[in-house]
Legacy VTK file of the C-alpha trace (Angstrom):
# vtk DataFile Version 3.0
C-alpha trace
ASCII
DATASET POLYDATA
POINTS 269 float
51.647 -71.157 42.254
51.371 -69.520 38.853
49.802 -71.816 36.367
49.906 -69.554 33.179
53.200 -67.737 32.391
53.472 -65.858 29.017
56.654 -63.670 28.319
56.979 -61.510 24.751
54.233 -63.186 22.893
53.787 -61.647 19.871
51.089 -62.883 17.498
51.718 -61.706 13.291
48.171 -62.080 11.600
48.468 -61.383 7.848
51.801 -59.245 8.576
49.922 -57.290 11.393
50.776 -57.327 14.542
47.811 -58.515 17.061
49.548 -59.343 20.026
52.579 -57.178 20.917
55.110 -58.273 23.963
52.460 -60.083 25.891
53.911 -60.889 29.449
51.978 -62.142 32.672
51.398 -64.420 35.178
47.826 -66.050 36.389
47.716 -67.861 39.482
46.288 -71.638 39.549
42.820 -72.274 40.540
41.684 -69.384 39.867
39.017 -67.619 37.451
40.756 -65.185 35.998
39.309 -62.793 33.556
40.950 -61.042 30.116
39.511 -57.660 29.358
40.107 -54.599 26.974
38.099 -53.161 24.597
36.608 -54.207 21.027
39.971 -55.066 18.584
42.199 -55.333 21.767
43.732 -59.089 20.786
41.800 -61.034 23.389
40.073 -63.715 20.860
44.277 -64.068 19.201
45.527 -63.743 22.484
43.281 -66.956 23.423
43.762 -68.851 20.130
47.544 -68.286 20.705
47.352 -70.278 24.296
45.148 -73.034 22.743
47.255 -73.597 19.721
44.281 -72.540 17.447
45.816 -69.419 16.262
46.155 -68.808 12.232
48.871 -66.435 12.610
52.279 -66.528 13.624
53.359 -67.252 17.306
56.380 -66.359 18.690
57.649 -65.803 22.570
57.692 -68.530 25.540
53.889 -69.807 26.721
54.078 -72.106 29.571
51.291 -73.925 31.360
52.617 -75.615 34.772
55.330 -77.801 33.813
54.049 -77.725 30.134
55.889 -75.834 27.536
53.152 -75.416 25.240
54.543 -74.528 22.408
56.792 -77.684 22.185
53.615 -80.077 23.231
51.805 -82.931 20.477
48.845 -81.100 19.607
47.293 -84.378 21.392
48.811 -83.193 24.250
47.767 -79.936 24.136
44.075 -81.094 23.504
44.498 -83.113 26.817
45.573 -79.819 28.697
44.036 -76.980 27.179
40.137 -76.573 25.929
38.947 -74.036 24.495
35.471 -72.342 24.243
34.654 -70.395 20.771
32.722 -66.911 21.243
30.252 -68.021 18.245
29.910 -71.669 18.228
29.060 -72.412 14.612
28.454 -75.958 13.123
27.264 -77.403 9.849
27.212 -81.101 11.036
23.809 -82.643 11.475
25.215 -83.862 15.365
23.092 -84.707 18.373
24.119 -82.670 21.459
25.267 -85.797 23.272
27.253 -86.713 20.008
28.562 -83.037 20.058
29.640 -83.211 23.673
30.915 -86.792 22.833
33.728 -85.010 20.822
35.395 -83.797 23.403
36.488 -87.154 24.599
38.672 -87.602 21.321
42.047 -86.986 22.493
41.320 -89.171 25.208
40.009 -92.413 23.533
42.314 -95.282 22.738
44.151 -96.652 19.274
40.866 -97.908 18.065
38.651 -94.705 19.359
36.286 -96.781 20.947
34.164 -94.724 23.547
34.003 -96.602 27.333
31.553 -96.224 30.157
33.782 -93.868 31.916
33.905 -91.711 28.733
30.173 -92.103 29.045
29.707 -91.436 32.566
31.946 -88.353 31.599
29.808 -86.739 28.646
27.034 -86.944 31.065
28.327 -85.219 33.752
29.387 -82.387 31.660
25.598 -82.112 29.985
24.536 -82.169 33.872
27.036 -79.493 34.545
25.756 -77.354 32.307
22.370 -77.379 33.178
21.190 -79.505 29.925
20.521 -82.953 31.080
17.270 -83.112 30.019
17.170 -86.783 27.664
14.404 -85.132 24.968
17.127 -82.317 24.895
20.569 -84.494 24.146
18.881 -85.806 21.364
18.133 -82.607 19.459
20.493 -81.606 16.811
22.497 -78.854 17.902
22.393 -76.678 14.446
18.440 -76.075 15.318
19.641 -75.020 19.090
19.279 -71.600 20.168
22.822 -69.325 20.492
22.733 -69.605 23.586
22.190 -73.242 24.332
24.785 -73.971 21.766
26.951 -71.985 23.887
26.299 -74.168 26.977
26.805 -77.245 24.908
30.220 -75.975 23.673
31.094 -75.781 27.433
30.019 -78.805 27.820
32.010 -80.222 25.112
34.975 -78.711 27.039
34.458 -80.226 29.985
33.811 -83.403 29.000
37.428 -83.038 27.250
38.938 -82.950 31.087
40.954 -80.262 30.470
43.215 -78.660 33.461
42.906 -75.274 31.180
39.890 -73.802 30.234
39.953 -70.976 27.693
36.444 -69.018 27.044
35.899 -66.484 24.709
32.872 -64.350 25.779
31.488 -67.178 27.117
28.355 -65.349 28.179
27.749 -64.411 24.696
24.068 -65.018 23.263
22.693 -65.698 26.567
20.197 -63.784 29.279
20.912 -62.132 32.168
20.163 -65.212 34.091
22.181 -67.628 32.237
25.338 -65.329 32.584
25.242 -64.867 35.880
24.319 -68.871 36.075
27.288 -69.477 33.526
29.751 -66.980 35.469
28.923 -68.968 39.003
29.334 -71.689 37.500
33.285 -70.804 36.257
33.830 -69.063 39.725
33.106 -72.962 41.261
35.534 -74.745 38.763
37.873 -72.358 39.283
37.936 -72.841 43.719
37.521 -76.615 42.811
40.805 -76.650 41.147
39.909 -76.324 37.202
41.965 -73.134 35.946
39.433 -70.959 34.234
40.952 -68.009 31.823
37.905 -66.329 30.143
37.519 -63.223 27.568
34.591 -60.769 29.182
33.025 -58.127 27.667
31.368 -56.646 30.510
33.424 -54.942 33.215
31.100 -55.646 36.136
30.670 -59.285 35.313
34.293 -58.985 35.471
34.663 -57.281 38.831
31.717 -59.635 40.191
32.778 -63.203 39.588
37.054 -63.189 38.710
39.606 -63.609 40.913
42.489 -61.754 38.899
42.008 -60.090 35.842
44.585 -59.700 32.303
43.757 -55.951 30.663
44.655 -56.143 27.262
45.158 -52.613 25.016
46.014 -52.543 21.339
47.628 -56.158 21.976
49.520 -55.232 24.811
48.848 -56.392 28.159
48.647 -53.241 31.077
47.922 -54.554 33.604
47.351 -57.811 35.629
46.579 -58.926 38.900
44.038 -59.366 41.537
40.971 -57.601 39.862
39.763 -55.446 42.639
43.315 -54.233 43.355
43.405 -54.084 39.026
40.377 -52.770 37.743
40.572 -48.749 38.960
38.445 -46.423 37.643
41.950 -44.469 36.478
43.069 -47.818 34.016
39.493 -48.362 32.829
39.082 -44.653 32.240
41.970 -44.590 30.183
41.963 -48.280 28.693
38.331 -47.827 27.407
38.386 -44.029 26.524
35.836 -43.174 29.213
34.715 -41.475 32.530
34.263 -44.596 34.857
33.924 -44.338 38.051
33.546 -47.480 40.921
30.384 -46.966 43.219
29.604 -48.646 46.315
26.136 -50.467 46.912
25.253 -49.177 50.281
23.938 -52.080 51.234
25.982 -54.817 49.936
28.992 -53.177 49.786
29.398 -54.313 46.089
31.422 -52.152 44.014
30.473 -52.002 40.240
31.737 -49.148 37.961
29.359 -46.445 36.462
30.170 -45.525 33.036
29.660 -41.980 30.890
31.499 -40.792 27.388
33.927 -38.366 27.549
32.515 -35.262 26.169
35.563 -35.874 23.389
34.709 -38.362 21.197
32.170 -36.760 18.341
28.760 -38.205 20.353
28.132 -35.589 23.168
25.450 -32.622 21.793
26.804 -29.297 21.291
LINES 1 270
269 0 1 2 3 4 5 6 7 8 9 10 11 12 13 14 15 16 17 18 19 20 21 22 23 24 25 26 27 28 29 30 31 32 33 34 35 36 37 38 39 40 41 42 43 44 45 46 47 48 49 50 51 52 53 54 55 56 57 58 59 60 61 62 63 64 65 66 67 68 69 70 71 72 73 74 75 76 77 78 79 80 81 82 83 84 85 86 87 88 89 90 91 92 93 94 95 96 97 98 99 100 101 102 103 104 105 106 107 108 109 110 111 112 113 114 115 116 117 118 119 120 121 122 123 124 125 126 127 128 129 130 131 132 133 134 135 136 137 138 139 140 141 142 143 144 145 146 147 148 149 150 151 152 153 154 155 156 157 158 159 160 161 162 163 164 165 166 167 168 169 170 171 172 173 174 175 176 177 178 179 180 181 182 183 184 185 186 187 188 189 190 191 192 193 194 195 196 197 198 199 200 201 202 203 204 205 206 207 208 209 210 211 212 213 214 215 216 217 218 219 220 221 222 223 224 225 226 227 228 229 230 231 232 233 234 235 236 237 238 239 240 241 242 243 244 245 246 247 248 249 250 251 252 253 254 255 256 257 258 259 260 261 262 263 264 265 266 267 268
């Protein structure tokens, strides 16, 4: 069953056009993955689905039975969370109170926060690896980038969403954390959560999604299953290189190698 459907969304930004046409399908249940290089629309492209986006939206964007560009933006909240690339804050706000927030579109007439709203915001801290009570209490604007990132994902899952949008969500954190992070989206997506993330790096990509969305001067290329997607003829040609997929031997793992084509002004002569 497809969960996400866009056809012909286009995206105006300040009379530019970022997203051009944008038509595809991604299946439910599913971690599926939105690549293309630096400038490509994916960070519009993702504001666009959330119903974040500054610009102007136009074209049909349906989630299930949702048509989510006729939704309350309570609604929408309720459906659809979405994960910033650079999590920046100026409030003074524990982490607990941070993750706290993403109850709101949940809570009743008078806002009043319940034990299962409670029991909630903890889980998602747990989830995320941060559960530590010293460490709920700090304030998140002396956090590190990268635990602010994990408490913006937490913050997103404690919202409940049945849509989770991340942009770069490995962004400011180590080797270990992104591969901790990108298990960690693999599992909510086979547990039923449908997980549609922005990712920089290719191999992450190819490691840990299901299907994949390639995005090129705001046009979507090509979608689908990501090891039937991602050939080393579209990312040659999408990212203006020489990439080529190599086999571990003893694995059996196939991650792409990457050189510059001799074309573009940085080779020696």
């Amino acid at each position: 069953m497809n969960a996400l459907q866009l056809s012909s969304l286009t995206v105006d930004l300040n009379r530019t056009r970022i997203i051009q046409d944008a038509t595809f399908k991604a299946p439910g249940s599913k971690f599926v993955a939105l690549v293309g290089p630096n400038g490509a629309g994916k960070s519009t492209l993702l504001h666009a689905i959330a119903g974040v986006s500054e610009g102007e939206v136009h074209g049909e964007l349906h989630y299930r039975d949702l048509d989510l560009a006729k939704t309350t933006r309570r609604q929408r909240a309720k459906t659809v969370a979405l994960v910033e690339q650079d999590a920046h804050t100026d409030l003074a706000l524990t982490v607990d109170e941070t993750v706290s927030l993403g109850r709101l579109p949940h809570l009743g007439f008078m806002g009043s926060e319940t034990e299962h709203d409670r029991a909630l915001v903890i889980d998602a801290i747990e989830t995320v690896g941060l559960n530590h009570l010293a460490f709920r209490s700090r304030v998140v604007t002396t956090l590190s980038g990268g635990e602010r990132q994990k408490v913006m994902l937490a913050k997103a899952l404690a919202q409940q969403p049945q849509l989770l949008l991340l942009d770069e969500p490995t962004n400011h954190l180590d080797i270990a954390a992104q591969l901790n992070v990108l298990s960690l989206l693999r599992k909510l997506g086979s547990e039923g959560l449908d997980v549609f993330a922005a990712i920089h790096d290719l191999n992450l990509a190819l490691s840990y999604s299901d299907e994949v969305v390639v995005l090129s001067e705001g046009r979507v290329v090509a979608s689908g299953p990501v090891h039937e997607t991602l050939t080393s003829e579209l990312v040659s040609e999408v990212f203006k290189v020489n990439a080529n997929l190599v086999t571990n031997q003893d694995s059996g793992e196939q991650v792409f190698a990457f050189k510059p084509h001799s074309s573009n002004g940085f080779a020696g002569s």
